[in-house]
C-alpha positions in Angstrom: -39.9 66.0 -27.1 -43.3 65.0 -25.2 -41.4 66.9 -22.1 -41.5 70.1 -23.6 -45.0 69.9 -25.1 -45.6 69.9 -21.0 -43.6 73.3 -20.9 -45.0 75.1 -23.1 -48.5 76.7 -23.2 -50.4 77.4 -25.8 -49.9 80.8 -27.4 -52.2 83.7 -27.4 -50.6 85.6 -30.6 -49.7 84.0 -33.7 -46.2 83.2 -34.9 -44.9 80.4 -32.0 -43.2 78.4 -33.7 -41.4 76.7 -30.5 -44.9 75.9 -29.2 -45.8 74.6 -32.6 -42.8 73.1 -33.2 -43.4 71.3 -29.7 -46.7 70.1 -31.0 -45.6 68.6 -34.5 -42.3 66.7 -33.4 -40.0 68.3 -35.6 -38.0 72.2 -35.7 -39.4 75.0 -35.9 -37.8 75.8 -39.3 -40.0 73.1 -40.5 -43.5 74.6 -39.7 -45.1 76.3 -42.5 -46.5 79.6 -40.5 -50.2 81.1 -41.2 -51.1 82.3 -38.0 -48.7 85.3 -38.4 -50.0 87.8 -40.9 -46.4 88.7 -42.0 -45.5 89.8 -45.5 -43.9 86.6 -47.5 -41.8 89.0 -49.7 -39.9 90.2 -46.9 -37.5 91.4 -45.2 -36.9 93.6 -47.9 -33.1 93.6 -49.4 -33.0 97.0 -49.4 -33.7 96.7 -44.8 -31.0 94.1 -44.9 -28.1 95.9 -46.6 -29.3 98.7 -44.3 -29.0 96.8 -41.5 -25.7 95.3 -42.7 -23.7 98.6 -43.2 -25.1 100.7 -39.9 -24.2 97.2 -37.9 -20.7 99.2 -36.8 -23.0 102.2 -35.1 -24.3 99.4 -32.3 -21.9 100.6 -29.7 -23.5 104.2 -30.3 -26.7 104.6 -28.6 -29.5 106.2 -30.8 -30.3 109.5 -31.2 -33.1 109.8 -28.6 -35.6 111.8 -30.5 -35.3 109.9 -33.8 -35.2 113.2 -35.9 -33.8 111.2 -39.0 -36.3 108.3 -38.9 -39.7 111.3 -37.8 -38.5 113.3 -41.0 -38.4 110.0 -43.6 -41.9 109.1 -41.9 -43.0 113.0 -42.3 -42.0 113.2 -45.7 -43.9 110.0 -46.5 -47.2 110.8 -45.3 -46.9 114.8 -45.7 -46.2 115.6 -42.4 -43.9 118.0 -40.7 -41.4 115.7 -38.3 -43.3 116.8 -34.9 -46.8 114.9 -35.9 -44.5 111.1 -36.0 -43.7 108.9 -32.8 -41.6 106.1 -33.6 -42.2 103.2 -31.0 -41.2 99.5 -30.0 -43.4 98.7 -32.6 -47.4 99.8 -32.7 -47.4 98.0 -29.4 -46.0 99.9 -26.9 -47.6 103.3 -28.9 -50.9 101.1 -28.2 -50.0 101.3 -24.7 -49.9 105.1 -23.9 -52.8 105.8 -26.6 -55.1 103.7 -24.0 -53.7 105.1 -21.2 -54.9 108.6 -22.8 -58.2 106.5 -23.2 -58.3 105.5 -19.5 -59.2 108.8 -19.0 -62.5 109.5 -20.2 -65.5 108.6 -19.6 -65.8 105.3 -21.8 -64.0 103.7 -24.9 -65.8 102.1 -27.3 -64.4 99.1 -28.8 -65.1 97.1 -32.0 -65.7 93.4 -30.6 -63.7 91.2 -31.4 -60.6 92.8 -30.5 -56.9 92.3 -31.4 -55.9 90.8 -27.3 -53.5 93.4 -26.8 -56.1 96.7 -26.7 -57.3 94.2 -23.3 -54.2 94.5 -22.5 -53.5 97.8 -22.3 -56.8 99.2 -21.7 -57.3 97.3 -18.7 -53.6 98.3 -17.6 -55.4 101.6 -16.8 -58.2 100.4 -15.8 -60.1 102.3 -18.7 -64.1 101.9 -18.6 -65.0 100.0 -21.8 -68.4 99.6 -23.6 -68.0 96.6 -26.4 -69.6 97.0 -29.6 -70.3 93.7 -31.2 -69.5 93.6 -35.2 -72.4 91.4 -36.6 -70.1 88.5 -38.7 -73.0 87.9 -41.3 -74.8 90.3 -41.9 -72.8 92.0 -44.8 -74.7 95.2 -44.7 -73.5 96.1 -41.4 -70.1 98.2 -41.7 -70.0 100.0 -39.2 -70.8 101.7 -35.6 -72.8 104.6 -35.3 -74.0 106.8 -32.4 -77.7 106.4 -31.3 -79.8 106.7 -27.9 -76.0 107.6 -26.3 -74.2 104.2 -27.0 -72.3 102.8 -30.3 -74.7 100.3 -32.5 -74.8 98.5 -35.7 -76.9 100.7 -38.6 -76.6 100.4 -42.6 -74.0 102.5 -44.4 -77.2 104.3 -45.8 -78.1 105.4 -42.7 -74.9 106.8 -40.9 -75.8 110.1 -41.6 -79.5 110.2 -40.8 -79.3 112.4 -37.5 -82.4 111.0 -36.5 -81.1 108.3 -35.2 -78.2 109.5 -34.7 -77.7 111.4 -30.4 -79.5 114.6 -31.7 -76.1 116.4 -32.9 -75.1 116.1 -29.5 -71.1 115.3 -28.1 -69.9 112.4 -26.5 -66.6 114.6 -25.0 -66.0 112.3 -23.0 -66.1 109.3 -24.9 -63.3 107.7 -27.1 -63.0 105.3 -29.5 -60.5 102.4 -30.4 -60.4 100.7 -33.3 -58.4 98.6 -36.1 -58.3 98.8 -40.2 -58.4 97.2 -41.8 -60.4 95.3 -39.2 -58.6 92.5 -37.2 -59.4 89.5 -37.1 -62.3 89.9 -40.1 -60.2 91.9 -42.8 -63.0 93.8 -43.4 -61.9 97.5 -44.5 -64.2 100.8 -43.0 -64.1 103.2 -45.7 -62.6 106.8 -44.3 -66.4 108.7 -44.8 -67.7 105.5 -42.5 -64.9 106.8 -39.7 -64.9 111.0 -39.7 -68.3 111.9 -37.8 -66.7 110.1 -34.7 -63.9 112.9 -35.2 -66.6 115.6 -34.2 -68.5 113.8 -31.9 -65.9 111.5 -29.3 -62.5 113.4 -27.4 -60.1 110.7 -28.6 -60.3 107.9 -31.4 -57.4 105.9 -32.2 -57.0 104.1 -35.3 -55.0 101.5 -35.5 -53.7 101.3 -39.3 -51.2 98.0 -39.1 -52.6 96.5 -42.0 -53.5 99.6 -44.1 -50.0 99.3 -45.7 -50.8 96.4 -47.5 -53.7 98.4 -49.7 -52.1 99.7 -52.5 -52.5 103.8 -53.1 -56.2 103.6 -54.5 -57.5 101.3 -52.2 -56.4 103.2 -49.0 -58.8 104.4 -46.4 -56.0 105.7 -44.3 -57.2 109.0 -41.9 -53.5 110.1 -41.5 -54.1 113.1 -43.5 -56.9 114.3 -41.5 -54.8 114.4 -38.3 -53.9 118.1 -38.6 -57.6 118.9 -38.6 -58.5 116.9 -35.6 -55.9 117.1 -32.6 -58.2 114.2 -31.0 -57.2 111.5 -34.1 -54.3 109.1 -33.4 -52.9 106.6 -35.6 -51.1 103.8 -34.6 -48.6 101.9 -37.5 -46.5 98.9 -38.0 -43.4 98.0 -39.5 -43.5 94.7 -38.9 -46.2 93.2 -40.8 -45.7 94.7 -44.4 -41.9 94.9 -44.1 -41.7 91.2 -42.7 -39.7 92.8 -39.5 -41.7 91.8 -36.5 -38.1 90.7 -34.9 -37.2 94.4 -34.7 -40.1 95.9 -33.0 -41.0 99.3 -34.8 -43.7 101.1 -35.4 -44.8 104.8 -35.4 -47.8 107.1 -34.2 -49.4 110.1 -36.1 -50.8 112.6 -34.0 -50.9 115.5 -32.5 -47.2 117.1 -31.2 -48.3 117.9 -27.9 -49.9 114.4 -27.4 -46.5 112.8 -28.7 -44.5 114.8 -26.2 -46.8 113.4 -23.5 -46.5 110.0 -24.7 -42.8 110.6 -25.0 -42.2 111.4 -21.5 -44.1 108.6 -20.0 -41.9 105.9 -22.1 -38.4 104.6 -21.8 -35.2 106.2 -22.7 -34.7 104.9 -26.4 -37.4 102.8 -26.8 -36.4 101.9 -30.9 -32.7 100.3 -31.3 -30.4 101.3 -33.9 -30.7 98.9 -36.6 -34.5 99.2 -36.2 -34.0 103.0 -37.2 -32.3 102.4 -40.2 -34.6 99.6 -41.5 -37.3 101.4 -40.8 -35.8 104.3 -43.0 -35.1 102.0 -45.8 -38.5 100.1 -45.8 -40.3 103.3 -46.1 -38.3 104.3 -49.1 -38.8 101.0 -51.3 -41.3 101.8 -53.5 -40.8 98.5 -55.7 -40.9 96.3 -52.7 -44.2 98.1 -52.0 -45.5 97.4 -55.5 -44.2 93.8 -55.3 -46.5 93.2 -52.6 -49.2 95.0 -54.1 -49.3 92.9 -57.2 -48.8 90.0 -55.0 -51.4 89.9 -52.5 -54.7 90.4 -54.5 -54.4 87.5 -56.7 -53.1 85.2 -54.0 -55.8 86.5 -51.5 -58.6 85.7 -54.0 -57.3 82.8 -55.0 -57.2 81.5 -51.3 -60.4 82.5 -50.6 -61.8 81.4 -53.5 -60.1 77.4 -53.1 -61.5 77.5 -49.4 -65.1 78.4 -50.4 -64.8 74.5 -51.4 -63.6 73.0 -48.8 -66.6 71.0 -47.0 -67.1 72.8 -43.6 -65.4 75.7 -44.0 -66.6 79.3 -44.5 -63.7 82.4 -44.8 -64.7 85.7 -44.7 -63.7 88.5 -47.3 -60.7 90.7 -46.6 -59.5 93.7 -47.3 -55.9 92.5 -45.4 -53.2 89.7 -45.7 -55.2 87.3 -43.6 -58.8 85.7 -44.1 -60.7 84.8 -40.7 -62.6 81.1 -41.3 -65.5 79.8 -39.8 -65.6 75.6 -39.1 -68.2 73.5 -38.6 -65.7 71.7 -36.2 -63.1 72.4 -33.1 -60.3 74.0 -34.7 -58.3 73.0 -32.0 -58.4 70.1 -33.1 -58.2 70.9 -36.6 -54.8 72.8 -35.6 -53.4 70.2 -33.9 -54.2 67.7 -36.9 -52.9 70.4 -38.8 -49.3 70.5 -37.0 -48.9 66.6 -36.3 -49.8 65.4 -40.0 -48.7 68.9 -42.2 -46.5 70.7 -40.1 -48.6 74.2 -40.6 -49.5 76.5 -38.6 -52.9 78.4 -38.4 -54.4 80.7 -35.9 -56.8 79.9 -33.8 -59.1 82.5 -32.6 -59.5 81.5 -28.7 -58.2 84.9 -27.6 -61.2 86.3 -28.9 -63.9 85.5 -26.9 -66.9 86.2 -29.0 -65.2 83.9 -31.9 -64.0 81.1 -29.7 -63.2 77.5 -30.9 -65.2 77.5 -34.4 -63.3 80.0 -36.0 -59.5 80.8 -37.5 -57.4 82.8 -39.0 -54.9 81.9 -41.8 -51.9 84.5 -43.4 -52.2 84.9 -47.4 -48.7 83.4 -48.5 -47.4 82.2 -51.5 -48.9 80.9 -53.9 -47.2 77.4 -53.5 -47.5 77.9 -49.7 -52.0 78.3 -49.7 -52.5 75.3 -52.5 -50.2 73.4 -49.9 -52.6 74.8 -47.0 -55.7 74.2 -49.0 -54.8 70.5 -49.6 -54.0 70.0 -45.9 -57.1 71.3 -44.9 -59.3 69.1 -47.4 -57.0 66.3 -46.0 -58.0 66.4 -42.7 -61.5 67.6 -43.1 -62.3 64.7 -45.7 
């Protein structure tokens, strides 16, 4: 066992369980997983009887424009067929969104950043302008355009042109950015998000958690696509469905963007079975209502047990995940973590302006978080 800790390095997203494993002595079926923000619930039953009676169409390939799968995504969110891209999940949509972004001018970002926009803005060498979310400071939201760059300003005050560029356009500006907010949880309510609609060329939202806010708590833009030809949203499969094994995900946008994107990628870039699950997932309503009732409760509970822990300080979310400030390295909390409790948490070293004092935990069962919480008052006592 020491031999492979050698081999393997530590990971940059969440959910490695061999590393972990590696780290803790024992299988990876053993660890208890919080650094992967991936429904509990899930897979759905409804995916996996899918998935079990289309298993005979794997020596078909799929139908290369995904016209079943774009019509059950259409007919969810209102739209006709044309306006959905189903990808390799959100991440390879991620991809040609920033190479659309790589463009202009500059892209604005909202720092810290999931690792993989780095990833593929830098892949085209796109031109990017950070914009810092202040952590504390609870009356910050948002970003708002003054003096030509992206800063932080008071919901009150989003409006107020005069600090605001004058009315004028940033055409040749775009915009990336995740919500609810990754890694903080915290949720940008649609009014916060719209002027940048009439004011930047392109501004991508990425929605992957938006699925887990139940129908009156949704700040979703999706429906404003068909107004603004320069919106993009980017969604995932794999997080509320418990599906990241079979990479899917889907963009909303514009048609003649999608065809774009579509003849820059692969030849058929989602497998079979990930079609029909997809399908499936989108039509269970009670699994969506399951999770629903599930995460609010277990999320405030969570948060609420952690406000006691000695040295420890989470953050409100909106999503399945709470981001934690500690007093201490959480490396080292993480390894203590693995070696004594066999659980998993994310550490935030991939995001540079968080760094070693802060960490990010899944919401899970309710069992699962009082067994977290005690660990973490173990090791901290």
């Amino acid at each position: 066992m020491p031999k492979l800790v050698n081999t393997l390095k530590r990971p940059v997203h969440g959910g490695n369980l061999s590393w972990a494993a590696s780290m803790a002595g024992c299988a990876p079926t053993s660890i208890i997983d919080f650094s992967a923000s991936i429904n509990p619930l899930g897979p759905p039953s409804s995916v996996l009887a899918a998935i079990q009676s289309n298993i005979c169409f794997l020596s078909q390939y799929p139908d290369p424009s995904y016209r079943d799968l774009c019509e059950v995504l259409g007919k969810f969110h209102n739209l006709p067929p044309e306006w959905i891209l189903p990808g390799n999940g959100s991440a390879e949509l991620l991809t040609w969104a920033c190479r659309d972004l790589s463009k202009l001018k500059v892209t604005y970002l909202m720092t810290p950043a999931f690792g993989d926009y780095w990833r593929s803005l830098r892949a085209f060498e796109a031109q990017v302008l950070n914009c810092d979310l202040n952590l504390e400071d609870k009356g910050f939201t948002f970003v708002t355009l003054a003096e030509g760059t992206l800063g932080l300003y008071e919901p009150t005050t989003l409006f107020d042109r005069g600090r605001q560029v004058g009315g004028q356009k940033s055409l040749n500006s775009g915009l990336l950015i995740n919500n609810p907010h990754n890694p903080t949880g915290r949720l940008f309510v649609r009014e916060m998000l719209l002027p940048y609609l009439d004011k930047l060329a392109l501004v991508v939202v990425d929605e992957a958690f938006m699925d887990f806010l139940s129908p009156k708590e949704d700040q979703s833009l999706i429906d404003w696509v068909k107004r603004y030809p320069n919106l993009v949203i980017l969604r995932s499969l794999t997080k509320f469905y418990s599906l990241p094994g079979l990479r899917c995900g889907y963009a909303v946008g514009h048609p003649d963007r999608l065809r774009r994107w579509q003849h820059w990628r692969d030849p058929w870039p989602v497998n079979s079975l990930a079609v029909v699950a997809a399908q499936a997932a989108i039509n269970d309503v009670e699994f969506q209502k399951q999770t629903w009732q599930w995460l609010a409760p277990a999320r405030a509970k969570l948060f609420e047990n952690m406000c006691q822990i000695p040295g420890l300080a989470p953050y409100r979310s909106a999503a399945n995940f709470l981001l934690v400030k500690a007093e201490e390295s959480v490396s080292k909390m993480q390894q203590r973590l693995l070696k004594r409790h066999k659980i998993l948490i994310r550490d935030c070293l991939s995001f540079p302006e968080l760094g070693d004092r802060y960490f990010r935990v899944a919401i899970r069962s309710p069992a699962e978080n009082q067994t977290l919480v005690n660990a973490l008052t173990d090791i901290l006592s």
